[in-house]
C-alpha positions in Angstrom: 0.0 0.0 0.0 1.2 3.6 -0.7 0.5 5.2 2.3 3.6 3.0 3.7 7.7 3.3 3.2 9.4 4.8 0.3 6.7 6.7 -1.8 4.2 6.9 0.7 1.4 9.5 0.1 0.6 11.8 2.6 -2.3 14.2 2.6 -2.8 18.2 2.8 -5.9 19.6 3.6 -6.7 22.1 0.8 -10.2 24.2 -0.7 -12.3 22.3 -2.9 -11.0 23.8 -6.9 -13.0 24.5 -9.9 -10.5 24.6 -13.1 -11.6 24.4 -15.8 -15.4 24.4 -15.6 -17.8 25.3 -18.4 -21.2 26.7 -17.8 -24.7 25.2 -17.5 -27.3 25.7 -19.5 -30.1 23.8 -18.5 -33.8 23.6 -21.0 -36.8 23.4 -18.9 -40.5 24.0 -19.4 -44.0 21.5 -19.4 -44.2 18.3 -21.8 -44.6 18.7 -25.6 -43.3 22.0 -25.9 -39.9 21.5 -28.1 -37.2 21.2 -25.7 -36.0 17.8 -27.0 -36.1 19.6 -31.0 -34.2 22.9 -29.2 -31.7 20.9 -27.7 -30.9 18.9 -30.7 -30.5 22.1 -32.7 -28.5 23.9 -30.0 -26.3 20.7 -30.0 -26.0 20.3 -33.4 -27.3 16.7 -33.5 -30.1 14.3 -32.6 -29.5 13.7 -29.1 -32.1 13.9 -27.6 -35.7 11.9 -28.6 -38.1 13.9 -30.5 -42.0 12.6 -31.0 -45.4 14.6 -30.4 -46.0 12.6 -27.5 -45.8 14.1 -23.7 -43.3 12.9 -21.8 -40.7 11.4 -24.4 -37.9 13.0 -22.4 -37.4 11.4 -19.0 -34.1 11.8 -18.2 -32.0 14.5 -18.4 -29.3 14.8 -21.4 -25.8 16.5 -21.6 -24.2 17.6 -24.4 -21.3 20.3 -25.5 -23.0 23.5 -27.1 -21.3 26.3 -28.5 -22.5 30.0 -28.8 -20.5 32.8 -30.7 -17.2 31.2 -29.5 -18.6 30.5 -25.9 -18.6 26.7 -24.9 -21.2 25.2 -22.6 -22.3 22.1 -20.8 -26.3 22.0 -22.2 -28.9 20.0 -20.2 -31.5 18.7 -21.4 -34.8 17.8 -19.0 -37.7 16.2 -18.7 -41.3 18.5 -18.8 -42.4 20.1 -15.8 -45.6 19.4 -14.5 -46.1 20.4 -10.7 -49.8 19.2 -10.9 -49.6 16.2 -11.9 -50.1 13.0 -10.2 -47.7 10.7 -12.0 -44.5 9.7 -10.5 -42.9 10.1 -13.8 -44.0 13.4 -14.2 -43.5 14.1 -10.5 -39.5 12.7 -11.1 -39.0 15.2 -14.1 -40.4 18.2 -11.7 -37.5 17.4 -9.2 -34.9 17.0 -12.2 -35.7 20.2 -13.0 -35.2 21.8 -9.5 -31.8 19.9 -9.7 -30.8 21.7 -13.1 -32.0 25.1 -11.7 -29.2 24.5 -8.6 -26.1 23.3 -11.5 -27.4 26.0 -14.2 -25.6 29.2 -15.1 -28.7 30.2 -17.5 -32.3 28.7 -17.9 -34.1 28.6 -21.4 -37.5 28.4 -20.5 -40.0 27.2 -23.3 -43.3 27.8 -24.0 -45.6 26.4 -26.6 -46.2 30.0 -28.9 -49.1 28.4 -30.5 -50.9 28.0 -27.9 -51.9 29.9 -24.5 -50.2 29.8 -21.2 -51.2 26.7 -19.0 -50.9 26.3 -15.3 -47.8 24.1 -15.8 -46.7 27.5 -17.6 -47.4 29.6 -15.2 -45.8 27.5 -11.7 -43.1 27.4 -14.2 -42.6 30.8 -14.5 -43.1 31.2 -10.6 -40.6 28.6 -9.7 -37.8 30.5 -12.3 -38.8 33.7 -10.7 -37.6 32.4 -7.1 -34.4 31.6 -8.0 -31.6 33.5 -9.1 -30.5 32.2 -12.2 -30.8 34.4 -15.6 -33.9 33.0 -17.7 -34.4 33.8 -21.4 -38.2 33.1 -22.1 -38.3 31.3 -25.5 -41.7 31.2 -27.8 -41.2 27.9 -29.3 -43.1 26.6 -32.6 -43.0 30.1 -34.4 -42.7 29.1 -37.8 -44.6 31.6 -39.4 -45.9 35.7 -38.9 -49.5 34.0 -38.1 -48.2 32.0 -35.5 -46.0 34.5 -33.7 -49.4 36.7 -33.3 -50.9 33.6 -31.4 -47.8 34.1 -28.8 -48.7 37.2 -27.5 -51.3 35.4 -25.3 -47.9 34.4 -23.4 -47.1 38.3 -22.2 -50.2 38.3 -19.8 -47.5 36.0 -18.3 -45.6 39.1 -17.4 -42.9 38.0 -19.8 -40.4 40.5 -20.6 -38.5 39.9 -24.1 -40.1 36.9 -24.9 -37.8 35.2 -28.0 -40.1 33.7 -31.1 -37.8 31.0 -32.3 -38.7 28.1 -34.1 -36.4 24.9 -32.7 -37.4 22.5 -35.8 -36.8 24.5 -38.7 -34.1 27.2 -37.1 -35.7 30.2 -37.5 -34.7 32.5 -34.8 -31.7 30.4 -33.4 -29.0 32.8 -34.3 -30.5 35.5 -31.8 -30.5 32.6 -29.3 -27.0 32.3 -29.3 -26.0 35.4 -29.6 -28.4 36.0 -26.0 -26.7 33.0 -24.5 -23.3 34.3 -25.1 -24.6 37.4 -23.8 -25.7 36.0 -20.2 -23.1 33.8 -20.1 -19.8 36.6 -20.7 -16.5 36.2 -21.8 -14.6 33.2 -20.5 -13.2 34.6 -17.0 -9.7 33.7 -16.1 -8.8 30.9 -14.6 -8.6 31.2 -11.0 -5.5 30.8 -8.8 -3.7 27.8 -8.5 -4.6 26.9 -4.2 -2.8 23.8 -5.7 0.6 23.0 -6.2 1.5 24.1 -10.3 2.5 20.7 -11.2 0.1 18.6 -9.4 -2.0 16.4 -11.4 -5.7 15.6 -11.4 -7.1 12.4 -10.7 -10.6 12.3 -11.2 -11.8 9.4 -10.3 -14.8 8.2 -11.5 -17.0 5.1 -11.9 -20.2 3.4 -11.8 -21.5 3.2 -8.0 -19.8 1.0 -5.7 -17.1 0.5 -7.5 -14.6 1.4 -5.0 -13.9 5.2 -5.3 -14.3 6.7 -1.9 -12.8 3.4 -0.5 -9.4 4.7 -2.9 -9.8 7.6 -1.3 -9.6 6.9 2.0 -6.8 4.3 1.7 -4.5 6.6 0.0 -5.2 9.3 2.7 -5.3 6.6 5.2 -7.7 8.3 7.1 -11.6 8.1 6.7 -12.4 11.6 5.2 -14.9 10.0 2.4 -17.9 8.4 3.2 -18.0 4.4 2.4 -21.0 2.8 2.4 -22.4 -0.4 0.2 -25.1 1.4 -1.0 -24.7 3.4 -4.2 -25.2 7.7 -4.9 -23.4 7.7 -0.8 -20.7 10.5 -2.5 -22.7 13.6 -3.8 -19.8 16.3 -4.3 -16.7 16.2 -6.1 -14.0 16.7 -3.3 -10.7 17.6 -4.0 -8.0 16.2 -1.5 -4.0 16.6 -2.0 -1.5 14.0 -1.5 2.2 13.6 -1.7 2.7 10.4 -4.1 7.0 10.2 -3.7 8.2 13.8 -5.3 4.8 14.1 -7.1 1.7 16.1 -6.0 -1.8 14.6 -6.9 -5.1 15.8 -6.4 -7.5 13.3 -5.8 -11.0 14.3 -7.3 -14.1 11.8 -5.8 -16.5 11.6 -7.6 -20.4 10.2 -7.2 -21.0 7.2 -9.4 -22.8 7.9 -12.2 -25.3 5.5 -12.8 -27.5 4.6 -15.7 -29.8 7.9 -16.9 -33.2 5.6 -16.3 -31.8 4.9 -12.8 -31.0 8.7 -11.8 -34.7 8.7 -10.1 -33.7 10.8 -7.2 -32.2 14.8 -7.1 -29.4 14.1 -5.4 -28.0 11.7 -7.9 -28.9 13.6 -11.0 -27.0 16.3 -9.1 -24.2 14.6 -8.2 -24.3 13.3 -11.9 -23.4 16.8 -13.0 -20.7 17.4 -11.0 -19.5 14.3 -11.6 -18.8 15.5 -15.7 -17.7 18.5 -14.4 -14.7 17.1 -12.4 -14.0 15.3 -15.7 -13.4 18.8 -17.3 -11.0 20.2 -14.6 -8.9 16.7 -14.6 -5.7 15.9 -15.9 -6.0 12.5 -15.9 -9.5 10.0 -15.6 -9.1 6.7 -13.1 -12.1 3.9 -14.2 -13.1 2.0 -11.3 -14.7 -1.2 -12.4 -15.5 -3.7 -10.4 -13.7 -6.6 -11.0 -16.7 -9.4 -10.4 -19.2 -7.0 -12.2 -16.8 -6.1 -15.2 -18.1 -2.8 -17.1 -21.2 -2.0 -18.4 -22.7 0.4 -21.6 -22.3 2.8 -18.3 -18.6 2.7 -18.1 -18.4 3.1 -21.9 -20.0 6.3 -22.1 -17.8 7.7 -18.8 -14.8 7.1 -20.9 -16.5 8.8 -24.0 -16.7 11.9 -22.1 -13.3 12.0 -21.1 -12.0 11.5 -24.4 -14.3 13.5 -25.5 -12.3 16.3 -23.8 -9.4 15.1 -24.1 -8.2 13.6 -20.7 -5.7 10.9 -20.2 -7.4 7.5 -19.0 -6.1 4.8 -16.9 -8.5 1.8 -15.8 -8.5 0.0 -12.1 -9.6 -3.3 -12.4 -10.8 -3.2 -8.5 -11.6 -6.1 -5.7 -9.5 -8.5 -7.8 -8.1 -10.4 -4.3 -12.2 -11.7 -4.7 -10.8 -13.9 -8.0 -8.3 -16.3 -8.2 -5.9 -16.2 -11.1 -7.9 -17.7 -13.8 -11.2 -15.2 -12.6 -8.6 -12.2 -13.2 -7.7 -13.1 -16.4 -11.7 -13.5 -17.2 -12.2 -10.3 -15.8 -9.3 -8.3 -17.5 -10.5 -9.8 -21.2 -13.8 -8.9 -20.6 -13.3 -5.6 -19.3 -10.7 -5.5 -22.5 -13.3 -6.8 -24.5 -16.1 -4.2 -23.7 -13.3 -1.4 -23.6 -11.8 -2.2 -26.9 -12.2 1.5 -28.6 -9.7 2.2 -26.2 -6.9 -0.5 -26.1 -4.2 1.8 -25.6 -5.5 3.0 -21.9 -3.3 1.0 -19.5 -4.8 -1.5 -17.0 -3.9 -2.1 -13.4 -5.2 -5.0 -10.9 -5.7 -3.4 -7.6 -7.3 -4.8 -4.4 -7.8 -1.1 -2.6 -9.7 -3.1 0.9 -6.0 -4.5 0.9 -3.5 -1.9 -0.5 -2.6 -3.7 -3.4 -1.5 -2.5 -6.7 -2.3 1.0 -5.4 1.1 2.3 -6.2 1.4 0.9 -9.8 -1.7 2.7 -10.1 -0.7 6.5 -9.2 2.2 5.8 -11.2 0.6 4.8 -13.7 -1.9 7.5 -13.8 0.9 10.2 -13.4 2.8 8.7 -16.5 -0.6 8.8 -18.8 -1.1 12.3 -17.7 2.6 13.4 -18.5 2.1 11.7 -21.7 -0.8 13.7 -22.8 1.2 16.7 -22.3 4.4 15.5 -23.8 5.5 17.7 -27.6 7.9 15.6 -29.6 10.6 18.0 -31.3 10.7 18.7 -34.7 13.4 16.5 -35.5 12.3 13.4 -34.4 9.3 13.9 -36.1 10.8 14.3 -38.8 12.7 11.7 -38.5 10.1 9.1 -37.6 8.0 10.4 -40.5 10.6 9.5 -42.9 10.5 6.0 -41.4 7.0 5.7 -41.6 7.0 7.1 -44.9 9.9 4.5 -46.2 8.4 1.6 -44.5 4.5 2.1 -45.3 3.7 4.4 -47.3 -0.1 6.0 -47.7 -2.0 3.2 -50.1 -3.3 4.3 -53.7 -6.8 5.1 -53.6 -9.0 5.6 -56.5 -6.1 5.1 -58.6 -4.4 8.2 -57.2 -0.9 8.5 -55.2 -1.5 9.7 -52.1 1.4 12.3 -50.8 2.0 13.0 -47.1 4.7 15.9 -47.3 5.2 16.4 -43.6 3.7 16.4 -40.5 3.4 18.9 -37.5 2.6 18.4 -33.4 -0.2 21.3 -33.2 -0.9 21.0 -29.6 -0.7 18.8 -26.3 -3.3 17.7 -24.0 -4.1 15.8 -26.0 -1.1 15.5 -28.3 -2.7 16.5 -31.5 -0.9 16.5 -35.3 -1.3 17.9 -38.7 -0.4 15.8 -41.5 -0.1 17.6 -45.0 -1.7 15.6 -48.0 -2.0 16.2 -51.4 -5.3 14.2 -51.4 -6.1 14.4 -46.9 -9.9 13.0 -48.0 -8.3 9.7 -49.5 -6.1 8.8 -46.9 -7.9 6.0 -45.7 -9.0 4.9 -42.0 -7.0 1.9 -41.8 -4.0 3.9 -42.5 -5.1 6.7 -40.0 -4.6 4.1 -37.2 -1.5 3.1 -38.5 -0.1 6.6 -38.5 -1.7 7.1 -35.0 -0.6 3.7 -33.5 3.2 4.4 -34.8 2.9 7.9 -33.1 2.1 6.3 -29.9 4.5 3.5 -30.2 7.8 6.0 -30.9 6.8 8.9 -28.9 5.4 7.1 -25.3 1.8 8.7 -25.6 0.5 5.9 -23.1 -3.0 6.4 -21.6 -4.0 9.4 -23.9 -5.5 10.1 -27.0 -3.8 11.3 -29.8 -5.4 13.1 -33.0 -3.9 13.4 -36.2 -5.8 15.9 -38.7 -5.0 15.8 -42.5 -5.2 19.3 -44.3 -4.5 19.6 -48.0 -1.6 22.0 -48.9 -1.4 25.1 -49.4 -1.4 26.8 -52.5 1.5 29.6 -52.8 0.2 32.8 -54.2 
């Protein structure tokens, strides 16, 4: 166990950070109005269901938006309905609360074709109370007639009321340019309470996987909660330890579970903050539960972490539960299920014992080293000369197809530029190749690398 001998991490008792953290935009308003169509157009892709039927959207639905060069975390929810007697209904009331306590700015929609209804107006009431910005959006405007029919909504007491139209566009592009209004240039990051170089564990996980338990054996004291039942962490906490001559911050996070399961508040909240840590990490840990292996659950964790970019390393956990034969099951499955990511390093740790915990952290600080390591010019240079000498780019549509050269643009994640005479015929398979060699000579373990091709350019 680390917290013992050479190596042995000790903890300092610092404020909770926020790096790195986007803003929330959370859609809300009664069934059937068009959130599902706004957030799909706001996102830029069918994310969420759409059909005319109420109720369609029970769970709430993150995705990356951007407005006028202003990024976002958008949420999606399900209607709200105070009056209603259904549980469903009643469960998509308190996601909604939960989104009003995360959100930066509310878009509140209203049906424009018709008039205001009571859901409407304890709506309105509820958005009032709290202290979040609201833009009030007329949805279904698709034509002059229709936007006369929404002026029923201003007895409301609606101040600039937006006609916009979320299934064919119209009005959209005065949406964004209000949400980049509310939401303000992107302030500067705070100061570093942290050590500079200390890297960012998040460490996330479906529940019960063995996160808080991490935690606490690494700080070897019980400052996280552990219990068997899963949604026991709501908060990220931050907590820094001393791993050897490198500072970490460990970042707990509550499990996030499966979207149908996220029935009460708490864990739809904790859900959010859980994505959030995520987007101030330098590096992800996957818990998965040895005996369990991962699940669709774990898949989509990772996505979002690649998604932005973030190193990964995977704990197999509770592995002194199997002998050897049920750890080798469990690593190929957990392989198996995991294969998009082959290149994310895999450790077998026991953390009610101490084991493997070490390997771990270092293997978690190497990933997140790696992803922001720049090779130099010359040995990329070099190394493309090999790769061109020893595989060159296949003919495709009975064309040669020329890389010229090839550039590092950027770190965290290490991403290239290769320069092609033909960058749309440069086929997938070779892609990987190029990626896999760049990974193999440069040490990018645990990260993702890009490489974009761009066609060159023309001199004047």
């Amino acid at each position: 166990m680390p917290a013992q001998g050479k190596g042995r991490s000790k903890p300092t008792q610092r404020a909770t950070r926020t790096r790195g953290e986007r803003p929330v935009v959370a859609i809300v308003g009664r069934p059937n109005v068009g959130k599902s169509a706004l957030f799909n157009r706001l996102a830029g892709s069918r994310l969420s269901i759409v059909e005319d039927v109420p109720g369609v959207t029970r769970d709430r639905i993150y995705a990356d938006g951007k407005a006028f060069g202003r990024e976002y975390v958008l949420i999606d929810t399900g209607g709200f309905d105070p009056q209603s007697e259904d549980p469903m209904t009643q469960g998509i009331a308190s996601q909604v609360h939960i989104a009003l306590a995360e959100a930066d700015l509310v878009l509140c929609v209203l049906d424009g074709t018709t008039g205001p209804l009571p859901a409407d107006r304890e709506a309105i009431a509820l958005l009032r109370r709290s202290e979040v910005p609201v833009l009030f959006l007329a949805n279904k405007i698709d034509h002059r007639g229709a936007a006369l029919g929404a002026s029923e909504l201003y007895r409301l007491g609606i101040d600039g009321l937006m006609p916009v139209s979320a299934l064919h566009g119209h009005g959209i592009g005065d949406l964004e340019e209000r949400i980049a209004e509310e939401l303000g240039p992107k302030p500067n990051e705070p100061e570093e309470e942290f050590a500079p170089d200390a890297c960012r564990i998040a460490i996330v996980g479906r529940p019960n996987a063995g996160k808080s338990s991490l935690v606490n054996r690494l700080l070897g004291e019980e400052r996280q909660l552990v219990d068997n039942r899963p949604g026991t962490t709501v908060d990220s906490v931050d907590t820094l330890v001393e791993h050897g001559s490198q500072s970490l911050v460990l970042i707990d996070t509550a499990g996030i579970r499966r979207r149908r399961s996220v029935e009460r508040g708490v864990e739809a909240l904790s859900v959010i903050q859980a994505i959030k840590a995520i987007e101030r990490s330098d590096v992800v840990v996957l818990m998965i539960d040895a005996e369990r292996g991962p699940a669709e659950q774990d898949t989509k964790i990772l996505g979002l972490a690649l998604d932005r970019g973030r190193a990964i390393t995977i704990a197999l956990n509770k592995v002194d539960l199997l002998d050897a034969e049920g750890c080798k099951r469990a690593e190929e499955k957990a392989r198996d299920v995991l294969s998009f990511i082959p290149w994310a390093p895999m450790c077998r740790v026991s953390v009610s014992r101490g084991r493997g915990l070490t390997k771990l952290l270092d293997s978690a600080v190497r990933c997140a080293q790696a992803n922001r390591k720049r090779a130099s010019t010359g040995e990329l240079n070099r190394f493309f000369e090999e790769v061109l000498e020893h595989h060159p780019p296949p003919t495709h549509g009975g064309r040669a197809v020329r890389l010229y050269y090839v550039t590092q643009a950027t770190v965290a994640p290490p991403t290239f530029v290769a320069v092609s005479n033909h960058p749309d015929r440069v086929h997938f398979s070779y892609k990987r190749y190029v990626i896999n060699q760049l990974r193999k000579r440069f040490g990018f373990e645990g990260c993702p690398v890009r490489v974009y091709y761009r066609p060159k350019r023309k001199k004047n």
